[in-house]
N, C-alpha and C positions, 0 to 999 in steps of 0.2 A: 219277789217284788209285787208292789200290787199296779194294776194295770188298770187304769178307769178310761174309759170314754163318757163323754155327756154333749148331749143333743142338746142346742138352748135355740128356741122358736122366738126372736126377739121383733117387737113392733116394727113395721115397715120405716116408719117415724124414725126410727133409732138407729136403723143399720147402718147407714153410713157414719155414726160416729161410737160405732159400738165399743171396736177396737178401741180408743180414747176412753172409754170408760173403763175397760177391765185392762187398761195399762199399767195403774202401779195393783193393783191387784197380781197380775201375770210378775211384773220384778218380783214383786215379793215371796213369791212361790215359789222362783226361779232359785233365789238365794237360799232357800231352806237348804240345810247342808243334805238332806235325806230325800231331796226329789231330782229325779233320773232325767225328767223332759217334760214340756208343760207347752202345749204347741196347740194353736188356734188355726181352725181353719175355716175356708165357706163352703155348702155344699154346692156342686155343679146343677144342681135341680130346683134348689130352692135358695134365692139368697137374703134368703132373712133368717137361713139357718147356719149356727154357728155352732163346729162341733170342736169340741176341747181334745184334745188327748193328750193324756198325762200319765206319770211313773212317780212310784215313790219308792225306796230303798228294802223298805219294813214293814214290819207292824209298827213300829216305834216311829218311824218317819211318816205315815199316814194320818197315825194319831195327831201325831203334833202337829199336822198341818191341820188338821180339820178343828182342831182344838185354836188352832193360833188367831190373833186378832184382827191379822187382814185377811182372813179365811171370811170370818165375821162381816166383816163391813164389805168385802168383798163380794160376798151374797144379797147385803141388802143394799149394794149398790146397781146392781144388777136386777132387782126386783121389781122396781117399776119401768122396768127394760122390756120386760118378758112378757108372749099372749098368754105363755101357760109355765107349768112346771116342768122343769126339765127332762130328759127320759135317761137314763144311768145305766152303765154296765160296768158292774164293777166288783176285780177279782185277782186273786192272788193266785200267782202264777209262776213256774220254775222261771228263772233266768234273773241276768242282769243289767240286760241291754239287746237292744235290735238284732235276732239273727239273720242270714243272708237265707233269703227263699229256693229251698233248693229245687223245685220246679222251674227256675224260669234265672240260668244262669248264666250271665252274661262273661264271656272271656274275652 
C-alpha cells in the first residue's frame, strides 16, 4: 500500500474553516474505490497545523488518485490556504491495514 502523511501550515485567517474547504475534496478521495483511509487531523502544538494521513491500495490506486480531477481542484483549492508548501512522506509499504502495536497491548 502506499502510506503518505502531509503536513499543511494553513494561515491563521483560515483555520477555523479549513475543514469546510477540503470537505468535498476529502469525500471524494474517500470514495475512490483504491484508498484505505484519508483522515485529517490538528497538531496538539500548533493549530494552524493540519496533518492529513492517508492509504491508497496500489500503485494503480495512487495514480489515479493524484491523476483524478478533485485531486486537481483540491490542491488549488487549498492553495491560497497555505503559508507554505506542504512537507510529505511518502512510501510504499508491506501491508493492508492498521496493525495492533505489539509494544503496548492492551487485554
Amino acid at each position: 500500500m502506499y502510506f503518505i502523511v502531509v503536513k499543511y501550515q494553513v494561515k491563521p485567517e483560515n483555520t477555523e474553516n479549513f475543514m469546510d474547504h477540503v470537505a468535498e475534496f476529502t469525500q471524494a478521495t474517500r470514495a475512490e474505490e483504491g484508498n484505505l483511509w484519508f483522515d485529517w487531523s490538528v497538531s496538539v502544538e500548533d493549530p494552524n497545523e493540519f496533518v492529513l494521513v492517508e492509504a491508497f491500495r496500489d500503485d494503480e490506486a495512487a495514480a489515479a488518485h493524484v491523476n483524478s480531477a478533485h485531486f486537481a481542484a483540491g490542491i488549488e483549492s487549498m492553495r491560497p490556504l497555505l503559508v507554505s508548501t506542504p512537507k510529505i512522506v511518502s512510501r510504499k509499504v508491506d501491508g493492508e491495514d492498521w496493525d495492533t502495536m505489539g509494544e503496548l497491548v492492551i487485554d
